[in-house]
C-alpha positions, 0 to 999 in steps of 0.5 A: 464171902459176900465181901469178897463177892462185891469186891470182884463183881465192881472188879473192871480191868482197864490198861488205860492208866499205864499208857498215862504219866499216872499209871506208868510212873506207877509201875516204874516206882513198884520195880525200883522199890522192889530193887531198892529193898532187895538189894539191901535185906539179905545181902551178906559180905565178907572181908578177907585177909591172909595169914602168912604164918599158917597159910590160912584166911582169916574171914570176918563175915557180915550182912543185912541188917549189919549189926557187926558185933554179931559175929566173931573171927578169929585172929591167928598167931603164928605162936598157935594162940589165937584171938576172937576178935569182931567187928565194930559198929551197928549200922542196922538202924539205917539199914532197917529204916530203908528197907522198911520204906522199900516194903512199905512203898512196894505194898502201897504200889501194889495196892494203887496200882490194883485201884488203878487198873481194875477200879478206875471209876472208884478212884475218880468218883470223889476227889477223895482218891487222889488227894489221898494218893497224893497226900501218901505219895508225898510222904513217900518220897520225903521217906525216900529222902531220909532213908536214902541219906540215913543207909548212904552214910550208913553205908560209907560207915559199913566200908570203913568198919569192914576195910580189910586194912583195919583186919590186918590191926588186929594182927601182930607186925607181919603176920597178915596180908590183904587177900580181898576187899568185901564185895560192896556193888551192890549195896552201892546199887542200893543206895542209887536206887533209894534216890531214883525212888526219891526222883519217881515219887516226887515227880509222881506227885505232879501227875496225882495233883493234876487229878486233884481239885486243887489242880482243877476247879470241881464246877466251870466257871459260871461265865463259861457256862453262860457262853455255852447257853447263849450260844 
């Protein structure tokens, strides 16, 4: 409770930093971290193709974290047997890795952007603040990088294990026709906002350098300071 207490009583709400490059890319990076995760957990598609014998849809379904073999379909015939078939391939590594990089950045945002608007003067008093920032938001946006291109080949993997083209293979000469693509936008989504992330975070680490002592020296320079005196 006493942690608690100095926690908010050091607590100074200051909307300085959104109005600053800092702040406001910030913010931009905390919304599109959310979209870039949201859009890949929890997606679930499905791939559709139509069975003229038994007028029926064969429906193979999948989804997030797209270990397809997890789920069987079944194959009709139109002598009444059927086959359980599944898809093939597991994407869920790629599929993971981005969305645990999405989590993570979204935390961190959240976290810096708490340190920004209400402990302005605790992120500034050493240079030890920004260094850190900078440092993290680095190793940011190289995860972006990978991640983004790891889950776009993934996903180009996805399309082509669920094409309903492949489905109709797995029927007898035919027997099938194509009934619907699986809807792919916004998996598509995901991948362009993965590479917006990546843009956000790398430029970010221009305006966090700028807060470093790498970018400015800690004293004046002495010449400076004589002028100032003789003056």
């Amino acid at each position: 409770m006493e942690i608690v207490q100095k926690v908010m009583s050091g607590f100074s709400l200051d909307l300085g930093p959104v109005k600053e490059p800092l702040g406001f890319i910030r913010i931009l990076e905390w919304i599109f971290t959310i979209c870039a995760f949201a859009t890949t957990g929890g997606y679930v598609g499905s791939t559709v193709v139509y069975h003229i014998c038994k007028s029926e849809d064969i429906t193979a379904h999948f989804g997030y974290p797209f270990r397809l073999p997890s789920q069987s379909y079944d194959i009709l015939h139109c002598n009444g047997t059927k086959n359980v078939t599944y898809l093939q391939g597991d994407f869920s590594s790629s599929a993971e890795f981005f969305v645990a990089v999405g989590v993570l950045g979204f935390l961190y945002c959240t976290f810096t952007l708490i340190l920004y608007l209400g402990y302005q003067q605790v992120y500034r008093e050493s240079n030890r603040g920004p260094t850190i920032d900078l440092i993290v938001t680095g190793i940011f946006a190289f995860l972006w990088l990978v991640c983004s291109s790891a889950w776009g080949k993934g996903l180009t993997d996805v399309k082509y294990a669920t094409d309903p083209e492949r489905l109709i293979k797995n029927c007898l000469p035919d027997e099938c026709t194509l009934k619907n693509h699986p809807s792919m936008g916004r998996l598509n989504a995901s991948v362009l906002f993965g590479f917006l992330n990546l843009i956000l975070w790398a430029g970010n680490c221009w305006f966090i350098f700028k807060e470093t002592p790498f970018h400015k020296p800690a004293n004046p320079p002495p010449n400076a300071e004589e002028g100032v005196s003789s003056s």
